[in-house]
N, C-alpha and C positions, 0 to 999 in steps of 0.2 A: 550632392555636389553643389558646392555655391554656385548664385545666380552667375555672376560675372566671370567663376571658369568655366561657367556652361555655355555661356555666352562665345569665351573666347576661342573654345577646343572646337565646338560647333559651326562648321564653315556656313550652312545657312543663317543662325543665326547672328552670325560676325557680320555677314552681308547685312543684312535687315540693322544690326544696332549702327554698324557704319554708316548706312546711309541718312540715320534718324541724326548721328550726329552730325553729320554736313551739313543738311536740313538745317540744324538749331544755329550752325555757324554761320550760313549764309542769310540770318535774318539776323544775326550779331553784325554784322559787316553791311549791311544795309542802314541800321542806325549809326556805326560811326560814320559811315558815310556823310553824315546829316552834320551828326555831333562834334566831330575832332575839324579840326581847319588845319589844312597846310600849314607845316611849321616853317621856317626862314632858315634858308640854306645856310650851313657851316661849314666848318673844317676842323679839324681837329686842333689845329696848333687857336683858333677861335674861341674855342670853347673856354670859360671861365670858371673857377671856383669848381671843382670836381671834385671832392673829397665821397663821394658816394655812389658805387656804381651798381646794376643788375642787367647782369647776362639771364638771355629767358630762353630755357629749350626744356618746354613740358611737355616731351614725348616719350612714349611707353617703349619705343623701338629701342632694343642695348646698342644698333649700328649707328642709330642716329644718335644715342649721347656722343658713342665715342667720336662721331665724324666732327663734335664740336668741341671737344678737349683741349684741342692748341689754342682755342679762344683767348681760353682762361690763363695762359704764361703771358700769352701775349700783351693783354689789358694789364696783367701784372706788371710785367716789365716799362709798359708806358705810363703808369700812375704806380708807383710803387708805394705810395704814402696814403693810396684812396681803400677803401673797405669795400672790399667786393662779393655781393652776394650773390646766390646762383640760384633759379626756379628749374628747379627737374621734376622727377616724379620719383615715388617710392622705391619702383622697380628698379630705376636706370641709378639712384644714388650711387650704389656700392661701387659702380666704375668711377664715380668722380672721388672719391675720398683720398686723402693723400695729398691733394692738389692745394694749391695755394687761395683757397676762399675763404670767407668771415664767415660766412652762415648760409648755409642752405634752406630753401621753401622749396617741400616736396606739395606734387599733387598726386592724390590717388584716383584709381578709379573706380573707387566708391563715389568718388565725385561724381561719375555719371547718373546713380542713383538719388545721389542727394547736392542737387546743384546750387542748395543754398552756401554751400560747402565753399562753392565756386568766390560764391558772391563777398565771404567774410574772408573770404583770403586778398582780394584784389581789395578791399576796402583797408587790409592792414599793410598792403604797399602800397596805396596810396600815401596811407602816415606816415611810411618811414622817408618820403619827399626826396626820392634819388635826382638825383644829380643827370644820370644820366643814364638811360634803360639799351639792352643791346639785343638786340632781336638776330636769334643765329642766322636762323634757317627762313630764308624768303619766302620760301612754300608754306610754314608752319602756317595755318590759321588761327590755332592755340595761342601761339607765341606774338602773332601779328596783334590781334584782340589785347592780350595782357599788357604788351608793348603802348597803345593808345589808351587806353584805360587807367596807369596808374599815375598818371601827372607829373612826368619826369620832364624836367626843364629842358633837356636834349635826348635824340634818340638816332638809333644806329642800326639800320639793316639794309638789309640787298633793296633793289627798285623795285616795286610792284605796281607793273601796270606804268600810266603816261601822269597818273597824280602821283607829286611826293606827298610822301607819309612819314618820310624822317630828317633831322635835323640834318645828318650827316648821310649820305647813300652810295653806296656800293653799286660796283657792275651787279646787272640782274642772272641770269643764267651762266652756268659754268658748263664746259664739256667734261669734268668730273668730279664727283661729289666734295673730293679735297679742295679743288680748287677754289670751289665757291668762300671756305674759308680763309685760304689767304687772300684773296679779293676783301674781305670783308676785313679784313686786320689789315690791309697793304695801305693804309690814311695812315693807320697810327704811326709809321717809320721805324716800326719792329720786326726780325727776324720772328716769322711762325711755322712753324712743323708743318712738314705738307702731306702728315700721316697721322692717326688717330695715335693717342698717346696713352699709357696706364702705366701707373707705379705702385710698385707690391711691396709688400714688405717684407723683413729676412725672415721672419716666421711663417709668412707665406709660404715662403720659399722650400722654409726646411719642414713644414705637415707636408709641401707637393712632392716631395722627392721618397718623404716616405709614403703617399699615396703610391709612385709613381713606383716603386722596389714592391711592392705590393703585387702588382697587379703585372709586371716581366719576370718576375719572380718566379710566375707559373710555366715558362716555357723558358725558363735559362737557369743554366747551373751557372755561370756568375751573378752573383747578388749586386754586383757592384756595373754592369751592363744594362743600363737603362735607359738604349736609341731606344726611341720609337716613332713612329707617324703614327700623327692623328685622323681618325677618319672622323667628321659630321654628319651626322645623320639627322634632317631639321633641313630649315628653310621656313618661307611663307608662302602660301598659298601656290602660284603658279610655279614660285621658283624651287620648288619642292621636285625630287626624282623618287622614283617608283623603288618598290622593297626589291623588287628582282632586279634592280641594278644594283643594292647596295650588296645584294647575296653572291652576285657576279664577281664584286670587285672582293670582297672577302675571300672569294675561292680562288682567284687568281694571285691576291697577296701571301696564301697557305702555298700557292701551288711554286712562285716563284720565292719563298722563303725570307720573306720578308716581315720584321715585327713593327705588330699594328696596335692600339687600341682604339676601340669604336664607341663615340659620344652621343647618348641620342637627345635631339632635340625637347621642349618640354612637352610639344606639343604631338610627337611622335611614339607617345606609349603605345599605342597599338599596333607600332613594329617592335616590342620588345619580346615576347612569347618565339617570332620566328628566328631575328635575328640571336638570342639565346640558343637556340634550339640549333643554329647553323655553326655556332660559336663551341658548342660542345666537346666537339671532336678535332679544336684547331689546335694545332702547333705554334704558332706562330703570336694569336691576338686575343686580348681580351678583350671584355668589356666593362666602360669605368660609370660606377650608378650614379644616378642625379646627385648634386656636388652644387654648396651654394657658387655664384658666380665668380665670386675673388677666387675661392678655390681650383675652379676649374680652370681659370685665369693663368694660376700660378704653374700646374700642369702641364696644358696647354704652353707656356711659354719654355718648358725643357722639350718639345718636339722637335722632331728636325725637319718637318712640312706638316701643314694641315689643307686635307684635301677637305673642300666645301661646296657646297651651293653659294649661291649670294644669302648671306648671314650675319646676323649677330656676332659669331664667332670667326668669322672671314673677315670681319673689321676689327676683333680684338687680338687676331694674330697678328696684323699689321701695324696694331699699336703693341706690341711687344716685340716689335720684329723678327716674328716667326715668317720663314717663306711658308708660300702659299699656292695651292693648286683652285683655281675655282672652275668648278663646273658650272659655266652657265647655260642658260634655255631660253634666257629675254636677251632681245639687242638692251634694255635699258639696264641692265645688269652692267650692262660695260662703260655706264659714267660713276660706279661702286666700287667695281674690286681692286683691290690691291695692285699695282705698278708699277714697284722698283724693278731692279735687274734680276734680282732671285727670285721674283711672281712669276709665274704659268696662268696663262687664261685658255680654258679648250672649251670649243662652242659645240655642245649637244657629241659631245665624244666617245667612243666605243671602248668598252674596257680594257683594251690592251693599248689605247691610246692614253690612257692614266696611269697604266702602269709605268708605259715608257716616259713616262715625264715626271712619275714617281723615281724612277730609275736616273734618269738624267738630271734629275736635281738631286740626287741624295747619292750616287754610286756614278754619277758621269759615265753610263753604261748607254747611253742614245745618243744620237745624233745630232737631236732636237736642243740647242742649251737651255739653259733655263732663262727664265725672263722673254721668254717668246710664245704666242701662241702658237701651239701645233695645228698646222693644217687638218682639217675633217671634212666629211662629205655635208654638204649643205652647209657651210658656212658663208654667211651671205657678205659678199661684195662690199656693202659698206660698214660693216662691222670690223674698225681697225684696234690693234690694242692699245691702249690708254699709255703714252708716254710720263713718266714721271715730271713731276713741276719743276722749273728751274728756279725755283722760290729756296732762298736760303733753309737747310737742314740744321737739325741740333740733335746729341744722339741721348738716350732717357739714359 
C-alpha cells in the first residue's frame, strides 16, 4: 500500500501526519508575521490595472472545492476580460473542470513528502506577477500562506484575526459555510450562487444513465424505470455512522419497498464484504462500485434524494440540485449541509425517522414536509436548521 494511502485510510496515523502538518504551518505563519506588512485598504471599484487574477483553495476535501465554486462565475462576471487561474489540488480538480478558468496549478500530496515541490511552485507564481490573489477560505492555512507569499499587488479574503492581511477584506465568520462565500463575492456587485455548483457534460450524462439502467435493471422488469435514492456510506472521521446503522436502514428500505442504490465512501472498504453480503438477498437496492468522481457525480444527479452524513457527496448533491437527507452527529455539521426548501436535516435520528422523511420527500406519505428538520430525541436546544441566503440565485 502506498505511504500516503496508509497514511490517509489509517485514523492514527492521519492524526500524527495532521498534527505534524499544523506544526509546520504555524511556524510558516510565524515568519510572515515578521515578513509581509499590512497592505493598504481597498475596494474593489479602487483597484487598478487587473488583467490577472488567482483564486487559491489547495484543499484535498471534494466539500470544500465545491463550497468555493460560485467564486469562480462570480470574479468572472466582474473582470470578464482578466485570465483567471485557480490553485487546487489534484484530487479536487475534476469537480472544477467545465468552469470558466485559464489555467489550473494543482497541488498534490506528494507534496507532503517532498516539500521542495512546495517551494518551486510558489516561486512560479510568483513570476507570473498576478494582479490580484483570492484567498477563498479564511480558515485555510494553505491558502492564507500561498496568498502572502506570491507578490500580488492586491489581495482578497475573509478577516483573520484584529491585523489586516488583505487589500480588500470580507466579513470574518459566517453561520454557514455558503455564506462565508457570498460575503466574500458581495464587494465585487455580483450576483453569486448561494450553493456549490458542478457542470457535466452530455456524455456524462448518457455513460450515468447507462450506468444507472445497469444497476435497477436487477430488480425491475422496466428497463426504462430508473427512480432511485441514493444512500452514502462515508463521511470523516466523527461524522461517520456505524455499519449496523447502515444494515438497518437497508432492511427497512427492502421492507417498505423502496429502490435504493448504496455508495460507499473510499475510505469505507471495510464495510464492503457486509454490506454485499446484506445486499444479496435484496429486492429493492444495489450496489454502485467505485466510479471516478464526474461519474458518480453524473449518477448521483438522476436521484431523487441522497441520504448522507456531512460529505463530500452531501455538497455535490447540492451543487447539482439533488434534495438531500443529512444525517448529522456534530452541532458543527449544521454551518455544512444543504438548506433549500427540499433539504431534510435530522439530528442523530432513528431509522424509521429516515425513512419517514425518505417518504415525505419522495412520496408525500409523512407529515413531516420536506425542507424541515424532523424532531428526534436529544436534539439539542440550540441547534436550529440553517435557513437558506437571501443572496441572489442563478439556476446551472
Amino acid at each position: 500500500m502506498h505511504l500516503l494511502t496508509l497514511i490517509r485510510t489509517n485514523y492514527y496515523l492521519k492524526i500524527m501526519a495532521r498534527g505534524l502538518e499544523k506544526g509546520m504551518k504555524r511556524y510558516l505563519l510565524r515568519g510572515i508575521r515578521y515578513i509581509v506588512k499590512p497592505p493598504a485598504p481597498e475596494t474593489i471599484d479602487s483597484l487598478v490595472g487587473i488583467e490577472k487574477i488567482l483564486i487559491i483553495r489547495p484543499n484535498f476535501r471534494l466539500g470544500n472545492a465545491l463550497i468555493s465554486t460560485p467564486v469562480i462565475d462570480a470574479f468572472r462576471e466582474r473582470f470578464p476580460s482578466a485570465r483567471i487561474d485557480y490553485l487546487a489540488t489534484d484530487k479536487t480538480f475534476p469537480l472544477l473542470q467545465q468552469r470558466p478558468i485559464d489555467h489550473f496549478y494543482l497541488l498534490s500530496r506528494s507534496a507532503i513528502l517532498r516539500p521542495w515541490k512546495c517551494v518551486t511552485l510558489l516561486r512560479h507564481l510568483r513570476a507570473q506577477r498576478y494582479d490580484l490573489a483570492v484567498q477563498v477560505s479564511g480558515g485555510s492555512t494553505s491558502g492564507f500562506i500561498v496568498t502572502q507569499l506570491i507578490g500580488a499587488r492586491y489581495s482578497m479574503g475573509s478577516r483573520k484575526g484584529h491585523q489586516r492581511w488583505y487589500s480588500i477584506e470580507a466579513e470574518g465568520k459566517s453561520s454557514h459555510a455558503y455564506d462565508a462565500i457570498i460575503n466574500l463575492t458581495h464587494q465585487l456587485g455580483v450576483a453569486c450562487r448561494n450553493r456549490p455548483l458542478l457542470q457535466l457534460t452530455k456524455q456524462e450524462r448518457s455513460q450515468a444513465m447507462t450506468k444507472i439502467r445497469q444497476l435497477t435493471s436487477l430488480h425491475s422488469d422496466h428497463p426504462s424505470d430508473t427512480d432511485f435514492i441514493a444512500i452514502f456510506v462515508g463521511g470523516h472521521q466523527n461524522k461517520r455512522w456505524p455499519l449496523a446503522f447502515w444494515l438497518m436502514l437497508i432492511d427497512a428500505m427492502e421492507a417498505h419497498k423502496i429502490r435504493y442504490v448504496v455508495f460507499l465512501g473510499p475510505e469505507e472498504f471495510r464495510l464492503l464484504a457486509p454490506i454485499e453480503q446484506r445486499l444479496k438477498s435484496s429486492l429493492y437496492g444495489s450496489l454502485c462500485p467505485p466510479l471516478p468522481i464526474r461519474h458518480f457525480a453524473a449518477i448521483l444527479e438522476r436521484a431523487q434524494l441522497l441520504v448522507t452524513p456531512d460529505s463530500g457527496p452531501m455538497h455535490l448533491a447540492a451543487a447539482l440540485d439533488v434534495p438531500t437527507i443529512s444525517l448529522v452527529r456534530q452541532q458543527k455539521s449544521l454551518a455544512f449541509v444543504p438548506r433549500e426548501s427540499y433539504d431534510t436535516i435530522l439530528w442523530r435520528p432513528e431509522i424509521n425517522t429516515v425513512v419517514e422523511a425518505i417518504q415525505a420527500n419522495v412520496y408525500g406519505q409523512a407529515s413531516t414536509p420536506p425542507g424541515h428538520a424532523i424532531s428526534v430525541t436529544n436534539y439539542p436546544k440550540q441547534c436550529v436548521t440553517p435557513q437558506p441566503s437571501a443572496a441572489p440565485t442563478y439556476s446551472s
